[in-house]
Structures are given as structure tokens and as C-alpha cells.
N, C-alpha and C positions, 0 to 999 in steps of 0.2 A: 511549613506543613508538607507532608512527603505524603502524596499521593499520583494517581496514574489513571490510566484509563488506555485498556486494550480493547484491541474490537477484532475477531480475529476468525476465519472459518461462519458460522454463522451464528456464533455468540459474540456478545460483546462484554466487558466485565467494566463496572463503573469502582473505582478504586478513590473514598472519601472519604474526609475526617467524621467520626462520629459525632454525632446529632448531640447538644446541649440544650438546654431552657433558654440559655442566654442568647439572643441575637448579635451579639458583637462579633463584627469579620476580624480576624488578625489571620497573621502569616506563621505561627508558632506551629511548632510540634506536636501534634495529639496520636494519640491511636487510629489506625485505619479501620475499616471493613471493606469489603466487595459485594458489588449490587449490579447487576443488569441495567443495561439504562431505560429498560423499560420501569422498573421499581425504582427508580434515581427519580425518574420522572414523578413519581405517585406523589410523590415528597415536596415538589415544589407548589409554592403556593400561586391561582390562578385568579388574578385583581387586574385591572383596569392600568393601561402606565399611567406616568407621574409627568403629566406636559407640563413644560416649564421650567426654567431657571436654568437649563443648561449651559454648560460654557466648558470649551474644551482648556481652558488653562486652569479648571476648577481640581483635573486629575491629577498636576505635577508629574508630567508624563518626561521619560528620557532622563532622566537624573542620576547621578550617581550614588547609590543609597549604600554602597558598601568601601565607597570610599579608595578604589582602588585605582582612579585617574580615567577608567572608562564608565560612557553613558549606558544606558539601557540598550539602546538601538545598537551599540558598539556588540553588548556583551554577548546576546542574543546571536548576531551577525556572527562573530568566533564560537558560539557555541555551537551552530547549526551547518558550521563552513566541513564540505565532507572533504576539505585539504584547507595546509595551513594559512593563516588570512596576512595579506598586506597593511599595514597601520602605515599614516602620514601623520605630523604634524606632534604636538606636543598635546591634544586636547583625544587622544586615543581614537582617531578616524578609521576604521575600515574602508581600503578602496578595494581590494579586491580577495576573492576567494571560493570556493565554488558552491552553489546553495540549490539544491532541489523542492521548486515551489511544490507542495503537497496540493496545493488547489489546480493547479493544471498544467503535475508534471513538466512542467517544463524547467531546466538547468541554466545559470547565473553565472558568471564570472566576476561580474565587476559589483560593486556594491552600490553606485546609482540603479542599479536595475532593478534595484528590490527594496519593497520598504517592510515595516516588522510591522505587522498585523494584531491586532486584541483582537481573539477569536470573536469574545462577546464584548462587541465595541463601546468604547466611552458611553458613547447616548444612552446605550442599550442599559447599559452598567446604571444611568443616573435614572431614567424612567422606571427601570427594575429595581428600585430599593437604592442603588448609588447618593440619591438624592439625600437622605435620610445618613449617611455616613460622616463621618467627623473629616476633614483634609487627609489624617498620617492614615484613613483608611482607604479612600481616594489612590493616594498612594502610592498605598503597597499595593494597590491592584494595579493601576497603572505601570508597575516596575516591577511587578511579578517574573520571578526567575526561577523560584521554587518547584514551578511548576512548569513544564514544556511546553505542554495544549496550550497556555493563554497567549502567549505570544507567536508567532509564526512567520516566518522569512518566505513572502510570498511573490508574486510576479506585480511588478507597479502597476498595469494598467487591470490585474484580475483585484487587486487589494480596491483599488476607483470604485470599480465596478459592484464590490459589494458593499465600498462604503459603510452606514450604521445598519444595512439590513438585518433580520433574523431570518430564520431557515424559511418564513412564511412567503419570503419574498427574496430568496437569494439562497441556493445553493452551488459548490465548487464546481465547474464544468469536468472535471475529472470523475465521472458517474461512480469508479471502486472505490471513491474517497469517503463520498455522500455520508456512509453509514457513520465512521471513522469520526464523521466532522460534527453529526446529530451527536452521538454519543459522549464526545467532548464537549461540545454544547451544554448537555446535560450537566455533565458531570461540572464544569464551572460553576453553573448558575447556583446549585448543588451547595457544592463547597464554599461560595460567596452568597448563601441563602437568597437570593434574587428572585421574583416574579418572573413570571408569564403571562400574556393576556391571553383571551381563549383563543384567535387565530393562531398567535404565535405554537400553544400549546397542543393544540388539535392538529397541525397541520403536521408537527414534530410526532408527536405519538403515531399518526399513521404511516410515515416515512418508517421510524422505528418498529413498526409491524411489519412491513414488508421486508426488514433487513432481516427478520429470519429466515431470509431464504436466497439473500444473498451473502456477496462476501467481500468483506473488506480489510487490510490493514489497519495496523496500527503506527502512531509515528508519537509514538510516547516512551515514558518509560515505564516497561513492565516488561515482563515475563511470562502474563497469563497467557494460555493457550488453550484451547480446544481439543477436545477427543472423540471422534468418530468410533462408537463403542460397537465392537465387533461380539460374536456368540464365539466360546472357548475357540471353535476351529472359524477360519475367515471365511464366512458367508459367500456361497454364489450369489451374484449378482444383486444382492438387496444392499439397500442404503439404510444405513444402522443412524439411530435419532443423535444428535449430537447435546454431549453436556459441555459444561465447564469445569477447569480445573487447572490451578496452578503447573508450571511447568514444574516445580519443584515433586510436587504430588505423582506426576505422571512418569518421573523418572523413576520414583520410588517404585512404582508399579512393573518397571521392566526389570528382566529376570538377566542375571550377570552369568556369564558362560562362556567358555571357548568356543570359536566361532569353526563351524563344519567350511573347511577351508579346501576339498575335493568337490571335485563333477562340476561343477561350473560350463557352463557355453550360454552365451548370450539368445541362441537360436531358442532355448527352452522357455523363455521370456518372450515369447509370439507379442510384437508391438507395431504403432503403427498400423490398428486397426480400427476400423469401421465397428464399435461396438454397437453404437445407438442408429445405426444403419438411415443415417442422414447424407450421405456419402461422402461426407468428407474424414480420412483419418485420422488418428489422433494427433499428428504432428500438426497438420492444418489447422484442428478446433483449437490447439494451443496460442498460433499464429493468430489465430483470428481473437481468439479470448483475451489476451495480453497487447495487442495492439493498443497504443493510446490512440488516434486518430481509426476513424472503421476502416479497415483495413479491406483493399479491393481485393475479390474472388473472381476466378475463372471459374461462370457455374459449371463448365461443362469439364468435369474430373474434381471440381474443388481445389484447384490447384491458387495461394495464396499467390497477387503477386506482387503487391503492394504493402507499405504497412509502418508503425513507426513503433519502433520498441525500447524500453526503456529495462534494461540488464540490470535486475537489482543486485547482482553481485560487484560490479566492479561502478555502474550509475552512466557508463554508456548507452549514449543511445543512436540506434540505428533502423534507417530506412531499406536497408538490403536485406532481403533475409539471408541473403547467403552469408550473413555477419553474424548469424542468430541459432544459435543449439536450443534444441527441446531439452533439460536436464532433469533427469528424475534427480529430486535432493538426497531422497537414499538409493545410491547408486544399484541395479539389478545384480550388479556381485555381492553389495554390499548385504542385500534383502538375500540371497543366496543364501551365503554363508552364515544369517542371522537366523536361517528359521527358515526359508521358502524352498529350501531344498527338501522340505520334506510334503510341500502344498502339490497339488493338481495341477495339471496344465493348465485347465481352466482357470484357478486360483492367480497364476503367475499372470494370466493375460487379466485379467483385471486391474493388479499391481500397473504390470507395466503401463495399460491406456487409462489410468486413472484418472479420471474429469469430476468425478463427485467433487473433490477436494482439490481445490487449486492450488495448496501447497504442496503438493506430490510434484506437479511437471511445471517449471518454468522456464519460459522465454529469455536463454542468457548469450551472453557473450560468447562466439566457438570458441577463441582460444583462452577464455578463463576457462569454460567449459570444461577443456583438453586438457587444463591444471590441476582441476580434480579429479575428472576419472573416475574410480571409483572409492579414492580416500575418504575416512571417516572425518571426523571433526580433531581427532588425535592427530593428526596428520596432515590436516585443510582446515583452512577457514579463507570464507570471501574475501576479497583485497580492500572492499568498500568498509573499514574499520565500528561503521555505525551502524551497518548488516548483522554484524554478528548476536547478539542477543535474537534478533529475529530468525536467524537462520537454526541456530540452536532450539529454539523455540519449536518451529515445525519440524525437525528435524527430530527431537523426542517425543512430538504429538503424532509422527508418521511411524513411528518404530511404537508406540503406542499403541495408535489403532490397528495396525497389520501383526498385533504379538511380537516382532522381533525381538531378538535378545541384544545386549552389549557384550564385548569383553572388556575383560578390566581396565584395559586402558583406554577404550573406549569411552566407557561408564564416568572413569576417573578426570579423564578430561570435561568433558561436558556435564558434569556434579559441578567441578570448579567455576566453570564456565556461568552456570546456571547461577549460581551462587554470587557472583559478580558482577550480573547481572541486577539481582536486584536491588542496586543502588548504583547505577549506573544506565543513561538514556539509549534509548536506539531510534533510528532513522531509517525504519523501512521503503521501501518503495514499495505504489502500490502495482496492481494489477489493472484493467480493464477488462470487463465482462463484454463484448460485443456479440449481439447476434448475428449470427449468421443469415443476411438477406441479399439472395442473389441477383446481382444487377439487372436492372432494365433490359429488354432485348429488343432491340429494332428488327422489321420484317424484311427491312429492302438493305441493299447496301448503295451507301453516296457514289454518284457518280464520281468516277477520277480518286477515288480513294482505296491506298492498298490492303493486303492483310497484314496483319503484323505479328510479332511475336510479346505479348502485355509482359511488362518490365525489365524488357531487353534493352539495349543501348539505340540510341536514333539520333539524328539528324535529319534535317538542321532543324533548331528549337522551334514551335510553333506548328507544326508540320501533323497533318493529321491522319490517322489510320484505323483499320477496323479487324477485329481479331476473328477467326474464323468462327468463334461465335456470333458473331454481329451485333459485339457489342462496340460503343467506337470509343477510340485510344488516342491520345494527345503528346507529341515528343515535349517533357518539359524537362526541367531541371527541379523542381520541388513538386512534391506529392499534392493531390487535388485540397489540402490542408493549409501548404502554404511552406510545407517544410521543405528545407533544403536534401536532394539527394547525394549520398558522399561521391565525396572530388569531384562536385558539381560537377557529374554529366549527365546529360538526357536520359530520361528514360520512357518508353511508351505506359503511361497511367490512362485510364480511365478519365474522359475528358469531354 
């Protein structure tokens, strides 16, 4: 069964086999549709679980159902590794290869560090309707590969931790996932016709209320995307309602042309500003939005100086910022010469600080950063190979919403691209949304204690200080998270 589930800006698209008379689960091919997973949700029937008789060796988990000398856990492992994987042994063992757990971000090398995850766990599966299944449907859920969501290469001790929960009592600590992981959620129980009890149900529907207004990735396969719908000319400053709509659809919508390839200057692109006049600017709100761990702020100028970023183009990640570019994905020459050479000043500084949408500016790597420039997709694509659908994705949902045009081989590339896409998985990385909440401030300063300059280099570790805002500073080597800082040396963090 070939279906997906995007969650993406602030829609999410629920991608399902269509609905029969017959309740029998199989793994077979049917026709799709797409549903919002708030309408996914209307669908699922809400009854009491089924206590009892459970047994995990009831699902024939880890098997090899295709016969090709690797287990489940094997196959999952190489399908999800963003570089090629190490095998031992003659029984198809993965030891090593690199895995980015989507529950809390965090990056794997070795394959003890990870175990493969059922979104909607055994128990969950046998209380919800599982029970009620024949063995060969047991499973093929249990061994599902068809499908990306069910399975997940996650962190050992965050997979512990959720265990047989539902969303009622366990969500991923990575809060830009949340929605991404409800919406998958859905869409299983969905496709594998499963129950919900009312806590389970209620507590999911209001999560999923509130995701309208935020934002999350997807780590599926699909293409659907989002479109921030603009009036013919691009709006001052209002935020246009957002729909849904295949990225296929929304390429069809841009208009192919030769690109106005004069007048260009960066200066005309006013960025790096204080729009929503919170005082910090746009490169800051980015630092601070994208940070996985909250990210420490100097309140006095907003000046980030901490933070832990995870560069979805190349799956670097980094505690310097000075490691970290703001990227607009459609480069300001490339929005130029598409169409904004003909916008307001004003129009362009919107572009450039653009916060409504967080696939406009992200937190990546300088020198991938430095390798795109201002190339299109004819000319660039991310180094992280499992990026690209996603990159593509916003990429025509941003030349979308701001009217830009393509030229031909623009257009030509990225049609193929999109095209390839759908039937073919991506492995986005997500974001984090962090507020902006300005440290504590002390009134007095400790005696015997210096000022400092917050995430400069120090000595010797342990060693305490206080920055001229009075807030106090600790020399460590890992951020107040726990994370290591690169080439382990000190640095004064918030302490």
C-alpha cells in the first residue's frame, strides 16, 4: 500500500488507502486520497481498549518477509542511514551508519544506539483492533516497510521512554516534531482501521488544533506542500490564510520566463531587521527558532550566544554559531531576477526577514551555505541526499507564494525532480520553534566574580563569571543541555 503523510507549514496532508465495507488489514495496493489529519481523525472509531491477551511474540516482529537475507530491523536501519551502512556477520547485521532520531534530533553512528521504533506500538496495535487480526496480519504490521511513518530509527533510551504510550501520555521531546508525529499517528491507525479511546482521542484532536498555527516537518514520503496565498501583487505586510496543495500543482501555477538577470545589489534587499520590533533581528529570531536545545540570549541587544543547531542541508550539527548561516532557500538574487526586481522596497524587506514561514530562512551550515550562493536547483541541490524532495518542496511552495517565475531550466529541473519525488522517500530535518525568553537578571553582582564576554573561550573549566548584564556565566565545555562544544573547549554559557 503506497501511501504518505506530510505535515508541512501549517497544514498537514493525511495520504490513505481508501475506505472499503470490508475491515480486513492487508499491505496491497489500492488507490490513495488526501485528508488533513484533522478529517483522518473524524474517521477513526472511538471504543474502549481491548485489555488482555497480549504478547509481544504474538506480532512476528523482525522477520524477514521478503526473503532477501535481511531482518526488519536490518532493513529499516539501511533505509534510514543518511550514509552508507556497515553489515557484520552472515545473518545481515547493521553495525554502523549515520541515523537522525526525528524524536529528539539527535545523530547515531553506530547501530547499538538505536532501536527501530512502531510509531503505533504492538500493545497499542493489539488493544486498538490488533487483537481481532489473523497472525499474517499481525505481521505485516509488525514488518511494515511499505510504509516509512510505522517504523522509525529512533534514540534507545527516548524509544524506553515512550515505550507502549499514545500521544495521551507521551509526546517526542523535540516540540517542531509534535505535529509531524500526531499526524502520522493518525494516519496509521487510519490505514490499519484501529481504535481510539476517548483520552487517547481528545487529547490528539486538541494537539491537532493547535498545529494550525504551528509548524512542523515532514519525515515521510511525499511531496505535498503548502502555499501561503498572496493577492496578484505581494501584500504589505499581511499574512495571507494558508491552503494545501500538492507540489506538483503548485509548479503548474508558476509562470516559466527568462530570468531579468540586470540591477541586482544585495543592499536593495534591507535584511537583518527588527520587523516585529521585539528587538531582536532577523538573523537572531532565526538562531533562536531553529535552535534544538533554547538557545541562551544576551537580553541586552539580543545578541544569541549559545545554541545547538542541526543544518538540514548537509545534518551537521553545531554549537558555535559562528559555524551557522541564516540561508534564504530562494537566494535574494535568485528572487531578483525572478520577479522582485520589479517589487517595493518594502516588498523586498519582507522577503528578505521573512518569519511568517520558516521555510524561507534556515539555520545551515557557512560553508555548504557558501556552495550555494545564490544557485537554483539546476545548479545545487543539498549534499544530505534525503533533503532533497524536501528542499524541492519549499523551494516551489516559496517561488509560489512570493509569484516568482522559473526559467527553463529551472522549471525543467525541478518538474523532474518533483516527479521523482513521488515515489521516492525524504528525511527532512526538523526545525525548533523556541521563544524568545530573556534570562533571569540578578541585581547585585557575587563577590570575587569577573565580567565576561557570554560564549567566548575561558579557562579553566568550572570557573565562574558574570556578563555585564548581570547575568552569571559558567566556563564549561558542553552547553547548559549537556552538549559537547566543538573541539571541546570552554566556553562561558549561562550557568
Amino acid at each position: 500500500m503506497k501511501w504518505r503523510v506530510a505535515v508541512h507549514g501549517v497544514a498537514a496532508i493525511v495520504v490513505l488507502s481508501c475506505s472499503s465495507a470490508s475491515q480486513h488489514v492487508s499491505a496491497s495496493s489500492q488507490p490513495i486520497t488526501t485528508l488533513p489529519p484533522l478529517e483522518g481523525l473524524a474517521k477513526i472509531t472511538v471504543a474502549n481498549e481491548h485489555k488482555g491477551g497480549y504478547n509481544r511474540s504474538l506480532f512476528g516482529e523482525n522477520k524477514d518477509l521478503d526473503k532477501d537475507g535481511c531482518n526488519t530491523r536490518a532493513e529499516v536501519l539501511e533505509r534510514d542511514s543518511m550514509q552508507a551502512v556497515q553489515k557484520s556477520g552472515a545473518r545481515c547485521t547493521v553495525t554502523s551508519g549515520k541515523w537522525l532520531s526525528p524524536y529528539d534530533g539527535r545523530t547515531w553512528l553506530l547501530g547499538r544506539d538505536v532501536q527501530i521504533d512502531h510509531l503505533v506500538s504492538l500493545k497499542e496495535v493489539w488493544d486498538s483492533g490488533g487483537w481481532a487480526w489473523s497472525a499474517t496480519q499481525r505481521s505485516n504490521y509488525a514488518n511494515e516497510l511499505g510504509n516509512h511513518i510505522v517504523l522509525n530509527v529512533v534514540t534507545n533510551s527516548e524509544n524506553a521512554k515512550k515505550g507502549e504510550k499514545d500521544p495521551s501520555n507521551y509526546l517526542p521531546p523535540l516540540v517542531s516534531y509534535r505535529c509531524t508525529y500526531l499526524a502520522n499517528w493518525v494516519a496509521v491507525k487510519v490505514q490499519w482501521k484501529l481504535s481510539m479511546d476517548q483520552s487517547e482521542y481528545g487529547r490528539i484532536k486538541k494537539l491537532l488544533q493547535s498545529c494550525g498555527t504551528t509548524t512542523s516537518t515532514s519525515t515521510s514520503s511525499s511531496t505535498s506542500t503548502t502555499l501561503l496565498r498572496s493577492s496578484t501583487s505581494i501584500a504589505s505586510g499581511e499574512v495571507a490564510p494558508v491552503t494545501a496543495g500538492s507540489t506538483a500543482a503548485l509548479l503548474a501555477s508558476i509562470v516559466v520566463e527568462n530570468e531579468h538577470t540586470s540591477g541586482y545589489v544585495r543592499e536593495l534587499f534591507p535584511h537583518w531587521k527588527d520587523l516585529d520590533g521585539n528587538g531582536c533581528d532577523t538573523r537572531e529570531e532565526v538562531l533562536i527558532r531553529d535552535s534544538l536545545t533554547k538557545a541562551q540570549v544576551d537580553p541586552y541587544g539580543c545578541v544569541v550566544v549559545a545554541g545547538d543547531w542541526l543544518s538540514p542541508y548537509d545534518a551537521a550539527r553545531w554549537s558555535d554559531k559562528g559555524n551557522v548561516d541564516i540561508d534564504h532557500v530562494v537566494a535574494l538574487k535568485e528572487a531578483w531576477d525572478s520577479g522582485a526586481w520589479a517589487w517595493t522596497t518594502a516588498q523586498r524587506t519582507l522577503y528578505a526577514n521573512d518569519l511568517s514561514d520558516p521555510r524561507t530562512l534556515l539555520a545551515v551550515t557557512d560553508s555548504v551555505n557558501q556552495s550555494k550562493s545564490d544557485k537554483d536547483p539546476s545548479n545545487w541541490l543539498p549534499p544530505l541526499a534525503s533533503y532533497h524532495c524536501t528542499y524541492i518542496s519549499d523551494w516551489v511552495s516559496i517561488k509560489a507564494r512570493w509569484k516568482l517565475s522559473m526559467d527553463q531550466s529551472e522549471y525543467g529541473r525541478v518538474k523532474k525532480l518533483v516527479d521523482s519525488c513521488g515515489t521516492s522517500g525524504t528525511s527532512p530535518t526538523s526545525s525548533v520553534t523556541v521563544p524568545v525568553t530573556p534570562p533571569s537578571v540578578s541585581s547585585t553582582v557575587p563577590s570575587g566574580v569577573k565580567y565576561v564576554s557570554p560564549g567566548a573561550y575561558c579557562s579553566p573549566i568550572g570557573a565562574q563569571g558574570i556578563a555585564e548584564s548581570k547575568v552569571s556565566y559558567l566556563c564549561a565545555t558542553t552547553s547548559a543541555t549537556g552538549e559537547p562544544y566543538a573541539n571541546g573547549r570552554a566556553r562561558w554559557r549561562k550557568g
